[in-house]
C-alpha positions as CSV (number, residue, x, y, z in Angstrom):
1,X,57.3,70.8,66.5
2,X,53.7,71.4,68.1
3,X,52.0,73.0,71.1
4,X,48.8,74.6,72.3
5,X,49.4,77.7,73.8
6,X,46.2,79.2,75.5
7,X,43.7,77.5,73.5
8,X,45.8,78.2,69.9
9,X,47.7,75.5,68.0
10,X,51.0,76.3,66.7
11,X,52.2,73.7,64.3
12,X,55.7,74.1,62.7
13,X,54.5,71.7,60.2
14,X,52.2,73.7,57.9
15,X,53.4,77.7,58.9
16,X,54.7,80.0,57.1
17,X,58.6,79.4,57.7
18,X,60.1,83.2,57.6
19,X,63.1,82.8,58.3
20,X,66.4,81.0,61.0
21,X,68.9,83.1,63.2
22,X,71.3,81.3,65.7
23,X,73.7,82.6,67.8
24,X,77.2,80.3,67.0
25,X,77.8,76.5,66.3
26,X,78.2,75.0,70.0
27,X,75.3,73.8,71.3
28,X,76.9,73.3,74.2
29,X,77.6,76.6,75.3
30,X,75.1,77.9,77.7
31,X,74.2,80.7,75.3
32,X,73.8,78.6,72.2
33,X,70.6,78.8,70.2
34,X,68.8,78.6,67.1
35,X,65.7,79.6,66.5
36,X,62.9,80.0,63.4
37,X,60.3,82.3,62.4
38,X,56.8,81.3,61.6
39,X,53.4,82.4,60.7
40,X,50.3,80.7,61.0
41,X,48.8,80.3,58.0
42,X,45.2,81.2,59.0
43,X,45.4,83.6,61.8
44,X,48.5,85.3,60.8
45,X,50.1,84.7,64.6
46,X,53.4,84.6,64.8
47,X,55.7,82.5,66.4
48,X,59.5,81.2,67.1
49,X,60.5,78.0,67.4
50,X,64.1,76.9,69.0
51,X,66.3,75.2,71.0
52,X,68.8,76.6,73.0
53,X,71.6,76.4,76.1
54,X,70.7,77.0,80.0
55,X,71.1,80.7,79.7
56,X,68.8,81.3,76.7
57,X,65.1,81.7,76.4
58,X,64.4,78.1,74.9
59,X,66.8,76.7,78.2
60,X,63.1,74.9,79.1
61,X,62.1,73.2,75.9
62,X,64.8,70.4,76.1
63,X,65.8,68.5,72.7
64,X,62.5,68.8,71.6
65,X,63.0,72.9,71.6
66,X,60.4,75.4,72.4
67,X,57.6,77.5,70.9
68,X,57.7,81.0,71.7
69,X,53.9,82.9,70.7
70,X,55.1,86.8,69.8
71,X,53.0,90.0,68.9
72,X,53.4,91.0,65.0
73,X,55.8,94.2,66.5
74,X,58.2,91.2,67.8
75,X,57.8,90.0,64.7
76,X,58.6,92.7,62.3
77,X,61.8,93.8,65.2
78,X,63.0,90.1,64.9
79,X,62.7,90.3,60.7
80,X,64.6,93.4,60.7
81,X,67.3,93.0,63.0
82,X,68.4,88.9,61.6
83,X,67.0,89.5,57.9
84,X,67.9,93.2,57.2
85,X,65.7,94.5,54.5
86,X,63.8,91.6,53.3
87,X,61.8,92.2,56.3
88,X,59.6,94.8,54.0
89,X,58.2,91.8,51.9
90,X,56.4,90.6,54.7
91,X,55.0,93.9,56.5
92,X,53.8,95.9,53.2
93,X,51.0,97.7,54.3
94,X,50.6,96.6,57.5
């Protein structure tokens, strides 16, 4: 999955996959969704990339799913509250 977001590229193809969280297996429930962690590889940006039900933040991005641009904070709040510990690994001395 691709998009330009305000003159930046974020390519799922080619970023840092961190890691997946989802919220249950029907993705046909309004509040489904699954989404992934990235990094870009040059710029260090972070990003999700889902897909998800009507009442979810991907509801817009359709089969194709959505990307979703977040600040590091976002990221290092999403690591530690769907990857528990292993979140350290990426923010060492940040």
């Amino acid at each position: 999955m691709k998009t330009t977001i305000n003159g930046i590229r974020y390519d799922t193809i080619g970023a840092t996959f961190i890691g997946s969280n989802s919220s249950g297996s029907n993705p046909d429930s309004a509040n489904w969704y699954t989404e992934t962690l990235y990094c870009t590889p040059r710029s260090r940006r972070y990003f999700l990339a889902g897909k998800g039900g009507a009442a979810t933040k991907y509801r817009n991005g359709g089969n194709g799913g959505k990307i979703i641009p977040i600040a590091t904070g976002e990221a290092i709040g999403w690591i530690r509250d769907n990857m528990g510990d292993e979140y350290v690994k990426y923010f060492e001395g940040e």
